[in-house]
C-alpha positions in Angstrom: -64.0 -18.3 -35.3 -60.7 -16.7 -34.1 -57.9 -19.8 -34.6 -54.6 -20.1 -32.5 -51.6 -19.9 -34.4 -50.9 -23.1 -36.5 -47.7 -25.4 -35.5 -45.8 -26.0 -38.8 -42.9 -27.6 -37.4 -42.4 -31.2 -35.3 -39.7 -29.9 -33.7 -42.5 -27.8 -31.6 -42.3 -28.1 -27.7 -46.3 -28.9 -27.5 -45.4 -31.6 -30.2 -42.4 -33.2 -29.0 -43.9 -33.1 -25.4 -47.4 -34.8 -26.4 -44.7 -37.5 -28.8 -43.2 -39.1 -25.7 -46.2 -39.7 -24.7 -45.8 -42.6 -27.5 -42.9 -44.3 -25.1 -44.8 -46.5 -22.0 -42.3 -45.0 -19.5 -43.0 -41.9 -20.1 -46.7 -42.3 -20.1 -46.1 -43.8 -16.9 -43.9 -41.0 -15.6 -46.7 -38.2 -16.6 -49.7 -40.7 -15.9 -51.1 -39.5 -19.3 -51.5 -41.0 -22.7 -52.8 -40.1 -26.3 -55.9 -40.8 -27.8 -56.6 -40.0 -31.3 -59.6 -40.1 -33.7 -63.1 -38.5 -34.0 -64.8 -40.8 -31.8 -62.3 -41.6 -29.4 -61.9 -37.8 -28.8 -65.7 -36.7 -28.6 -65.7 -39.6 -25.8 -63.0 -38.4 -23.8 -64.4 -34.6 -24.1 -68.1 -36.0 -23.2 -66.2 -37.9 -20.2 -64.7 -34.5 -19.3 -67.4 -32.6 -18.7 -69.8 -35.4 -17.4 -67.4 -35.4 -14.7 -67.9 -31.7 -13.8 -64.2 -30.9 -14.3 -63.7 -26.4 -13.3 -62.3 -25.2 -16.3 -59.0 -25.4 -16.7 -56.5 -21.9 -16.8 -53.5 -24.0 -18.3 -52.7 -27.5 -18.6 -50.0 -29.5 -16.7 -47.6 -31.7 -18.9 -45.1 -33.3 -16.3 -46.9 -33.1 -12.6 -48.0 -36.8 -11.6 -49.8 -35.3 -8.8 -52.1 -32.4 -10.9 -52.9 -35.0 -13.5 -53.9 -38.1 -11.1 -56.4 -35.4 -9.7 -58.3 -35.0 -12.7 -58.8 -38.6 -13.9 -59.8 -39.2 -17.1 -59.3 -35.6 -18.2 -58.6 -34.0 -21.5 -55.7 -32.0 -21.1 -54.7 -30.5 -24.6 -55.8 -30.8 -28.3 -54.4 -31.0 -31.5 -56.7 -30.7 -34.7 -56.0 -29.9 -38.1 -57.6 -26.8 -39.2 -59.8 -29.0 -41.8 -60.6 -31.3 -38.9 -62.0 -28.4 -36.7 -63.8 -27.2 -39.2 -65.5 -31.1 -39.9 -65.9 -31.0 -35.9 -66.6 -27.6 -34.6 -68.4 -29.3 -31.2 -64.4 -30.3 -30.3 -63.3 -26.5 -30.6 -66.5 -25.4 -28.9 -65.9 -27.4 -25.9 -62.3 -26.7 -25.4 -63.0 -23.1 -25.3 -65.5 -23.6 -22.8 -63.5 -26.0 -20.8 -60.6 -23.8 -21.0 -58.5 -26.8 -22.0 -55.4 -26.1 -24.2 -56.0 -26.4 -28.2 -53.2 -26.4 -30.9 -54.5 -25.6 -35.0 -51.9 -28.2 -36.1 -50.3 -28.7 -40.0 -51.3 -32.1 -41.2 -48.4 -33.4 -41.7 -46.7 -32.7 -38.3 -49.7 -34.4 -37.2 -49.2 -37.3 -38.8 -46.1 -37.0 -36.4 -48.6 -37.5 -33.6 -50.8 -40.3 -35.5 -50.0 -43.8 -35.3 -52.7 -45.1 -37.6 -51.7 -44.8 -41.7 -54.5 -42.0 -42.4 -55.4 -40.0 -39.9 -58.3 -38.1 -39.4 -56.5 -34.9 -38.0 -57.5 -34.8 -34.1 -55.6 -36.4 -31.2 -56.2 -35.7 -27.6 -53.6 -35.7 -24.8 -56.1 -37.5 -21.8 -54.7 -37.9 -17.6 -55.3 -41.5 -17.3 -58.6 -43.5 -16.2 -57.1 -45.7 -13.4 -59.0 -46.3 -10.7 -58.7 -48.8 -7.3 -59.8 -52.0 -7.6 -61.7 -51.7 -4.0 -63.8 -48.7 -6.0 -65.5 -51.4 -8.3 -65.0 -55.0 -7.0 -68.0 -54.3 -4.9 -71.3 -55.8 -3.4 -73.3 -54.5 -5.8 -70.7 -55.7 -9.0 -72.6 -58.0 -11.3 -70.2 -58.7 -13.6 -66.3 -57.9 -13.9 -63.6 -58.6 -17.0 -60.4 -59.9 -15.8 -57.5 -60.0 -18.1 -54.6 -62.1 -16.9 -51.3 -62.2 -18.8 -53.1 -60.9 -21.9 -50.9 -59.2 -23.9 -51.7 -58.1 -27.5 -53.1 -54.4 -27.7 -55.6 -55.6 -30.1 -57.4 -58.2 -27.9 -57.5 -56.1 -24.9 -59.2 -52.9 -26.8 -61.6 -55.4 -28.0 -62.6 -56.8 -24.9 -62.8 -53.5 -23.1 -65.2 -52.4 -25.7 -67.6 -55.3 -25.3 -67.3 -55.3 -21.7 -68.5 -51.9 -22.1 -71.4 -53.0 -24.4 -72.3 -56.1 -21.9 -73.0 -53.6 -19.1 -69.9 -55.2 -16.9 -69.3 -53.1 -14.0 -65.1 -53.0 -14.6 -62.5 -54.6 -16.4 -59.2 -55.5 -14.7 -55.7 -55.9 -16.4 -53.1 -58.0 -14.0 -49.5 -56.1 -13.5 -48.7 -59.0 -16.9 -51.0 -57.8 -19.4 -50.4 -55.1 -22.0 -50.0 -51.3 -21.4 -54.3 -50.3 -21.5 -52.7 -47.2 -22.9 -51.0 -48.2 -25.5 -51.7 -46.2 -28.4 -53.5 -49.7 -30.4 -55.4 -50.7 -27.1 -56.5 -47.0 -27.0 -57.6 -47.2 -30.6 -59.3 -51.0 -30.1 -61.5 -49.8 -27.6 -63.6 -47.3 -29.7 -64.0 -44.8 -27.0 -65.4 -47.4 -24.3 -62.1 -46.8 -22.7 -63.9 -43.8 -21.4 -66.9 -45.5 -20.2 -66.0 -48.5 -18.3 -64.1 -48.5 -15.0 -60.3 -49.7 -15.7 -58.4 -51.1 -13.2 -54.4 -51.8 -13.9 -51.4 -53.1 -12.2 -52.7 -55.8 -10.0 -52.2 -59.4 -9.0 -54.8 -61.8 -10.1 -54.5 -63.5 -6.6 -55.8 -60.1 -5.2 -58.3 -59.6 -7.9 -60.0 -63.3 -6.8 -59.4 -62.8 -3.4 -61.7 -59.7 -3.7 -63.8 -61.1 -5.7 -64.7 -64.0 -3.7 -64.9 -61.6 -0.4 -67.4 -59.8 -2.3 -69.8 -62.7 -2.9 -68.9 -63.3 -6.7 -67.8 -66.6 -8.3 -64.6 -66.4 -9.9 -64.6 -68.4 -13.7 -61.6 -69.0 -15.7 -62.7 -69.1 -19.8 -60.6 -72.5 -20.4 -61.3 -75.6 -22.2 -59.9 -78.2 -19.3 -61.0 -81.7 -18.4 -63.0 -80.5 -16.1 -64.5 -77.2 -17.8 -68.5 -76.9 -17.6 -69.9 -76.5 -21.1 -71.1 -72.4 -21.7 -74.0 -73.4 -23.3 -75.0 -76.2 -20.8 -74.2 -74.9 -17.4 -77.0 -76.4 -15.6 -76.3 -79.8 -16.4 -73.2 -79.4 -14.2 -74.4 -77.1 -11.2 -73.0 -73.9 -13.1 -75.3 -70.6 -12.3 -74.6 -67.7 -15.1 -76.8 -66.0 -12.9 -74.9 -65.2 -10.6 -72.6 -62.2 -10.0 -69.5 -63.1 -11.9 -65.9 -62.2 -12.4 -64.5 -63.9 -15.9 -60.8 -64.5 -16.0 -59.3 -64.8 -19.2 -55.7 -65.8 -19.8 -53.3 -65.4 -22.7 -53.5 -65.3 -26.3 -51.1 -69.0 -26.7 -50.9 -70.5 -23.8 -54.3 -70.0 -21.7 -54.5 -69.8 -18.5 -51.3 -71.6 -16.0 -52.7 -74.4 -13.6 -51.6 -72.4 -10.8 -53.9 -69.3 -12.0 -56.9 -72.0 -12.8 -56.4 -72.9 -9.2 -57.6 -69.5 -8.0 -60.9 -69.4 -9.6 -63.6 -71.3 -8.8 -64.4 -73.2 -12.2 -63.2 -73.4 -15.7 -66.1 -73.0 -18.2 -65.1 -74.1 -22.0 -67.0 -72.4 -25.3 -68.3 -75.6 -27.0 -67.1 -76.0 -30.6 -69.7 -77.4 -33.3 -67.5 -77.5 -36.4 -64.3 -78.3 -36.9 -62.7 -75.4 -35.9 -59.7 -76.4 -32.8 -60.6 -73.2 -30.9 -61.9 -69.5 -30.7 -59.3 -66.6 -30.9 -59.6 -65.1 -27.1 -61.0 -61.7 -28.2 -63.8 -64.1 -29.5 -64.3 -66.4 -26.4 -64.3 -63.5 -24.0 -67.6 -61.9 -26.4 -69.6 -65.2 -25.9 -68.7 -65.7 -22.2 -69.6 -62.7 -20.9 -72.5 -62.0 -23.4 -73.9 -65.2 -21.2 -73.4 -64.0 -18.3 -74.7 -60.3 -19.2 -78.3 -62.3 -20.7 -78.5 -64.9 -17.6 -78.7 -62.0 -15.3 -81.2 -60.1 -17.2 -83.5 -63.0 -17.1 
């Protein structure tokens, strides 16, 4: 197998190009973002050519326009030459996708990696973004809403077991964290790449939608009048039904004027003496309800 020439140096155009990508403005600017790892690359390859992407002749670093049109795309790889030889699928399909591939040193690399050891691959991906109108639709069953949510951490985490739940779409509000932030990339495991992503919205238009749509808005928060998650019957609560869960920040919850938007509150009963559930937590058991009421 015939490699490219190796980068040896940080200081490399392709490197110091794919490095800004590390700054949220300029992520913003090229609408792309990094994604690094074994797994989290094989996802966003297998994305690529699920969604029937032509090859590509060359890749395009700075053109909002060429990159928006190819959502989700991989656009360039760097891999170490041990890593290629570890994962010889990754250099298989970039040759057959055309997509642009860099034989990088290991530790200009590391230049590239934000975790402490890396595992020698990191993808430059276009972004996943798509229209909230495309997914808050009759048929949704169940949609994620993150309001105000901001650590990288909890909003990887969420994404990845919306993704296992079977929820049609998760939504970040225009006050939650950057979904492409290198640790939300890394959180998500690769479901980044499998569940619809919707960023940059109000959560007034989010419920608005929602509601139009026939599905009953439910804000995870332990109020007054919150129904009890485990006894939802007892107060007229259907998990049944088509559902959008809105979850609000990591210290403070959810305001009173966002709770007035949805149409209940619905609290995760505590048995032991623990004062509450961290949100990442909360989010798992509430829609993990929802996702078994409907199958029933």
């Amino acid at each position: 197998m015939k490699l490219p020439d190796v980068i040896t140096s940080p200081q490399s155009k392709r490197i110091k190009s794919a490095l800004r990508l590390l700054r949220r403005n300029h992520r913003k600017t090229t609408g792309q973002f990094l994604v690094e790892g074994p797994q989290a690359v094989r996802e966003a390859l297998e994305r690529h050519v699920e969604l029937g992407l032509q090859p590509q002749n060359r890749i395009v670093t700075d053109v909002v326009g060429s990159v928006g049109e190819r959502n989700g795309a991989v656009l360039e790889l760097f891999i170490t030459e041990e890593a290629s030889e570890r994962h010889p699928e990754f250099v298989e399909t970039v040759r057959a996708q055309r997509i642009r591939w860099n034989i990088v040193a290991e530790d200009v690399l590391t230049e590239l990696a934000t975790t402490v050891n890396s595992q020698g691959v990191v993808a430059v991906c276009a972004q996943l973004d798509v229209e909230l109108t495309s997914v808050m639709t009759k048929d949704a069953q169940l949609i994620v809403v993150l309001s105000q949510v901001r650590d990288p951490g909890n909003a990887g985490t969420i994404i990845r077991l919306a993704d296992a739940a079977g929820a049609n779409a998760v939504v970040l509000t225009s006050s939650s964290v950057d979904v492409y932030n290198d640790k939300t990339v890394r959180s998500t495991a690769g479901s980044l790449f499998h569940v619809p992503v919707v960023t940059g919205v109000g959560l007034a238009e989010v419920t608005e939608l929602a509601r139009a749509r026939g599905l009953q808005v439910l804000a995870a928060d332990a109020n007054d009048e919150a129904h009890d998650l485990h006894h939802p019957w007892d107060s007229g609560l259907d998990l049944s039904a088509r559902t959008a869960w809105v979850f609000g920040n990591e210290a403070w919850g959810m305001k009173s004027s966002d709770l007035e938007q949805c149409d209940a509150s619905v609290a995760v009963p505590i048995y032991g003496q623990a004062e509450s559930l961290n949100l990442a937590t909360a989010a798992s058991v509430c829609i993990y309800e929802s996702a078994r009421n409907q199958r029933m």
